[in-house]
C-alpha positions in Angstrom: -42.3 50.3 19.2 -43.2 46.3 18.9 -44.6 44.6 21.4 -42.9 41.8 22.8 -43.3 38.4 25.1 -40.9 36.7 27.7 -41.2 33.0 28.2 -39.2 31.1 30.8 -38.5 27.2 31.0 -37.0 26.9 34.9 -34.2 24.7 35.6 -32.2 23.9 39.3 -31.6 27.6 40.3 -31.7 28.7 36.8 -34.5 29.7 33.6 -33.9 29.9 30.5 -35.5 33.6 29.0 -36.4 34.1 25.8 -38.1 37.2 24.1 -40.2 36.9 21.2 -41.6 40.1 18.8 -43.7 39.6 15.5 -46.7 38.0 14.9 -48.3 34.2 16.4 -47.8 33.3 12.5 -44.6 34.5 12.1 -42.6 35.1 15.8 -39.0 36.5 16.1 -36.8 35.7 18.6 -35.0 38.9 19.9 -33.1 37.6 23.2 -32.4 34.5 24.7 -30.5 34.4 28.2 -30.4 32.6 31.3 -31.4 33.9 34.2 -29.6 32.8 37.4 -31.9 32.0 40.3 -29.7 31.2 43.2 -26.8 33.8 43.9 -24.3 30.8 45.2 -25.1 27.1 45.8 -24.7 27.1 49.3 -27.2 23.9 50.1 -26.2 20.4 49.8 -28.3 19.3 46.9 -29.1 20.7 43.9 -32.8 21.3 44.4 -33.6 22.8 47.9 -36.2 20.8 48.4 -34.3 17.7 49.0 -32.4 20.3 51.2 -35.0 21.1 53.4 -36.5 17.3 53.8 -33.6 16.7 55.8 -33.8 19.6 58.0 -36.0 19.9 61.2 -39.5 21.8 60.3 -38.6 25.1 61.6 -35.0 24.8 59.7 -36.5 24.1 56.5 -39.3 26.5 56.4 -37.1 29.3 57.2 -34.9 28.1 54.4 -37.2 27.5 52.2 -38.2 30.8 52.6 -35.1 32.3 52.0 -34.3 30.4 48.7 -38.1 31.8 47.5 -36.7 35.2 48.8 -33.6 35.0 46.4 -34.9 33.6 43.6 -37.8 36.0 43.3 -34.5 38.6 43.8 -32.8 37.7 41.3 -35.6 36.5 38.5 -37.0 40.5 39.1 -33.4 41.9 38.4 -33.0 39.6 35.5 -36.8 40.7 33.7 -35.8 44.6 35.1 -32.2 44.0 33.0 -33.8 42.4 29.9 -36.4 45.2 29.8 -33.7 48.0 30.0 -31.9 46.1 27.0 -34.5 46.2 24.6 -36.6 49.5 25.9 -35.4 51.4 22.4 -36.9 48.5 20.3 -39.5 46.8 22.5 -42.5 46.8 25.2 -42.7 43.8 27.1 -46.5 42.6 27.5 -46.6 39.4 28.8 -44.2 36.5 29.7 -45.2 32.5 29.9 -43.6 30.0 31.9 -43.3 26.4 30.9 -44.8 23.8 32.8 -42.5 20.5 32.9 -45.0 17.2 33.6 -43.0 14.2 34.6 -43.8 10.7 34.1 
């Protein structure tokens, strides 16, 4: 069985996830999907955040809670689903995240 690696670039209430196998010199990409983060965009703008900041303190924190709730949900269900799929081929060792830096 090959090991393989899951790397994720996170976008608004969505990630990007794709599995690589093979070696640093020579990776292979095995899947590629997107994982959805938020079940329904029930929130007025895209990014909670901006949500929340118009919301009294107790409101936001309790839905900003909520959103971390679902999202960790849903990004576990994804991993579990992508591990299932490729279980005959593949062990997942380790996953990466991308870090975006805005100027």
């Amino acid at each position: 069985m090959q090991r393989a690696s899951i790397a994720f670039r996170v976008h608004s209430g969505w990630a990007a996830a794709v599995t690589v196998a093979g070696s640093v010199a020579c990776p292979s990409v095995v899947d590629r999907r997107r994982l959805q983060l938020v079940e329904t965009f029930t929130y007025k703008f895209r990014q909670p955040y901006h949500t929340a900041e118009r919301m009294s303190l107790k409101d936001a924190a309790e839905f900003v809670k909520w959103v971390g709730v679902e999202a960790r949900s849903l990004a576990r269900s994804g991993i579990d689903t992508v591990q299932r799929q490729l279980a005959n081929n593949y062990e997942l060792m380790g996953c990466g995240l991308q870090e975006v830096h805005r100027e």
